[in-house]
N, C-alpha and C positions, 0 to 999 in steps of 0.2 A: 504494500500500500504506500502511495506517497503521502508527503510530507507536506504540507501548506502550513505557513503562518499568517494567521488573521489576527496583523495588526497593521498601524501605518505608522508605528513607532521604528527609526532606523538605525537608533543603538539598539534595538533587540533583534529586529533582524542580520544585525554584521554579527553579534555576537552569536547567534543560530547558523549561520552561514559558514562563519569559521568551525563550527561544530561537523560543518558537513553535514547537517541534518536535513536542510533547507530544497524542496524540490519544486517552489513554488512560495506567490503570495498574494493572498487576498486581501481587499479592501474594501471600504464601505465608507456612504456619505459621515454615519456616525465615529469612524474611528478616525476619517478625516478630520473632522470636526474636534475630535478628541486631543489630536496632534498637534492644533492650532497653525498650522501652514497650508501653503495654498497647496490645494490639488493636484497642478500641473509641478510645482515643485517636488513636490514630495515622490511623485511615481515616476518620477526621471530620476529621482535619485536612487528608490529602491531599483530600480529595471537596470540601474550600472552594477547596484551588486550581486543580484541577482540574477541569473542568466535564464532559470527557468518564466514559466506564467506568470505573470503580475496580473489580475484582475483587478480594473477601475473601472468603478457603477457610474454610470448616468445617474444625475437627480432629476430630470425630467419624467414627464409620465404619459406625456404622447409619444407618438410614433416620430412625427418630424422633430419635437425637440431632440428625442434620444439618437435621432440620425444626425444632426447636429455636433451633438456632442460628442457623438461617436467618432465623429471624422476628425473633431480635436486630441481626442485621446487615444487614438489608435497611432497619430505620427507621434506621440511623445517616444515612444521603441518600439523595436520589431516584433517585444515579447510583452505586450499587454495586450490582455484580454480584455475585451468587451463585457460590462456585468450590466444584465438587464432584469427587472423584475416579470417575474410570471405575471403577465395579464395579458389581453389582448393584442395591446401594442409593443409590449415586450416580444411580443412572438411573431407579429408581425415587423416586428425590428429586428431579433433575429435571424429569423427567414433569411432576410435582406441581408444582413451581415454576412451570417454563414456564408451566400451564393455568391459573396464578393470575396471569399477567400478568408474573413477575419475571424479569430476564434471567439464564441461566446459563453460567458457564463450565464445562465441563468436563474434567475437567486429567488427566494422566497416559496420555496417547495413545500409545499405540505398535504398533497396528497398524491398518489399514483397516476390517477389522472393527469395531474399537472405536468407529473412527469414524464407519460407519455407524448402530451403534446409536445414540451420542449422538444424531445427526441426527434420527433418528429416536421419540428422548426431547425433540424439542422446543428441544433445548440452541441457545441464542446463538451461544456460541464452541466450537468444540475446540481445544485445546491438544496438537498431536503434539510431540515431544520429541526434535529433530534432534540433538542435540548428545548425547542419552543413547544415540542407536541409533548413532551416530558411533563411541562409546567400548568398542561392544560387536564392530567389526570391522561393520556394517551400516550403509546407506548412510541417515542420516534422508532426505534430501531425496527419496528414493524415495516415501517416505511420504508426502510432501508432494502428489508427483505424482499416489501412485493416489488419495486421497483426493479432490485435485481434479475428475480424473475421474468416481469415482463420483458427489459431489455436485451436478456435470454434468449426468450422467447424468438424473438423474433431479430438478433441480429444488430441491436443499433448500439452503433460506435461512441454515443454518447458516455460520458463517463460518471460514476456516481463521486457527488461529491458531499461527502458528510458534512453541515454544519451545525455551529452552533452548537457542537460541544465541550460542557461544561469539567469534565473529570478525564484521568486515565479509563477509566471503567469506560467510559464511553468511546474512549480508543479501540480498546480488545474488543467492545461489542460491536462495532463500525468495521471493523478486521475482519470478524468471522460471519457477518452479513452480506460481507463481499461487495462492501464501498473500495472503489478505485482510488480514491484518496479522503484525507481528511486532514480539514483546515481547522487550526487549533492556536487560540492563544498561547504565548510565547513562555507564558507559567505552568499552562498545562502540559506544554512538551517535555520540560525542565525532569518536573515531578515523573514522567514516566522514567526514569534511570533510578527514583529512589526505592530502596526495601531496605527493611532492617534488618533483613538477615545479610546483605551484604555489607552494609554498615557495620553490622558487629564482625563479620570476618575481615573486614581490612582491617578494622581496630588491633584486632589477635594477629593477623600478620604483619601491620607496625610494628607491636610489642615483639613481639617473636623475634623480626628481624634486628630491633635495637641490640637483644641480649645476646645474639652473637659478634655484636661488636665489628663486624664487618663494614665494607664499602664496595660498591660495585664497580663502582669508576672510582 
């Protein structure tokens, strides 16, 4: 499964990147917002350090505003994604994107249907939104599931993209549901390296190694 970080912070993304973990990154009007820099700055700078997907959403919500915008932010790099919201004119903006060669994310997923239509709008990525059908008493990873299935089904090249979640657990469960990637705050990525059973055995192999008084270089 890859690797997405969903933030528009870009000390967390170099320090991910140097990690080698980094296979992609997504963005949003609100973590733009969150960054407090402009738009156009900010995903020219991640797309220098990042070689993979950059995903930058339109804020419009017609069709010709988000072709608009799209045409601004597709020449910022050769490796930003288009991110449009599931509606009508999302999909009708896709269409259009896709048939013009540019890849699209399409974000706001929350049920099977939607994401069959994307699929079938051409769309790159879908973004189902586990963490938000979580909060609603509904299972996301469900979503994850039927979706997999249908794109199965029938062959389409679309790729599942987990959002919107919140823990490691939602890692392992987006893994074995058979999302093609998953797009993860930069804290959550972190936490998936910790246990405390490896914590307490490096502890013992410090100790251990101090008392034989050795150096290895």
């Amino acid at each position: 499964m890859k690797f997405f970080a969903d933030t528009a912070e870009v000390k967390d993304i170099k320090e991910l990147n140097d990690l080698g973990l980094l296979d992609g990154i997504t963005t949003n009007p609100s973590l733009i917002a969150k960054s407090g820099r402009q738009i156009k700055e900010v995903i020219k700078e991640i797309c220098d350090i990042v070689p993979g997907p950059v995903s930058a959403e339109v804020a419009s919500t017609n069709f010709d505003g988000m072709m608009a915008e799209a045409a601004v932010l597709r020449r910022i790099a050769d490796n930003v994604v288009i991110k449009v919201p599931l509606t009508l004119d999302g999909l009708k903006a896709c269409k259009r994107l896709s048939g013009e060669g540019t890849k699209v994310n399409v974000t706001l997923c929350f049920s099977a249907n939607q994401a069959l239509l994307a699929a079938k709008a051409g769309a790159t990525y879908i973004s189902p939104f586990i963490g938000r059908l979580d909060d609603i008493d509904l299972e996301g990873m469900d979503l994850i599931r039927d979706i997999r299935t249908i794109y199965d089904n029938y062959a389409f090249t679309t790729e599942i993209l987990a959002a919107s979640i919140r823990s490691p657990n939602h890692v392992t469960q987006a893994a074995l549901a058979g999302a093609d990637v998953a797009t993860i705050p930069p804290a959550v990525i972190k936490k998936l390296a910790d246990h405390p059973l490896t914590k307490a055995g490096l502890e013992a192999f410090v100790k251990d190694w101090a008392g034989t008084g050795q150096s290895i270089i």
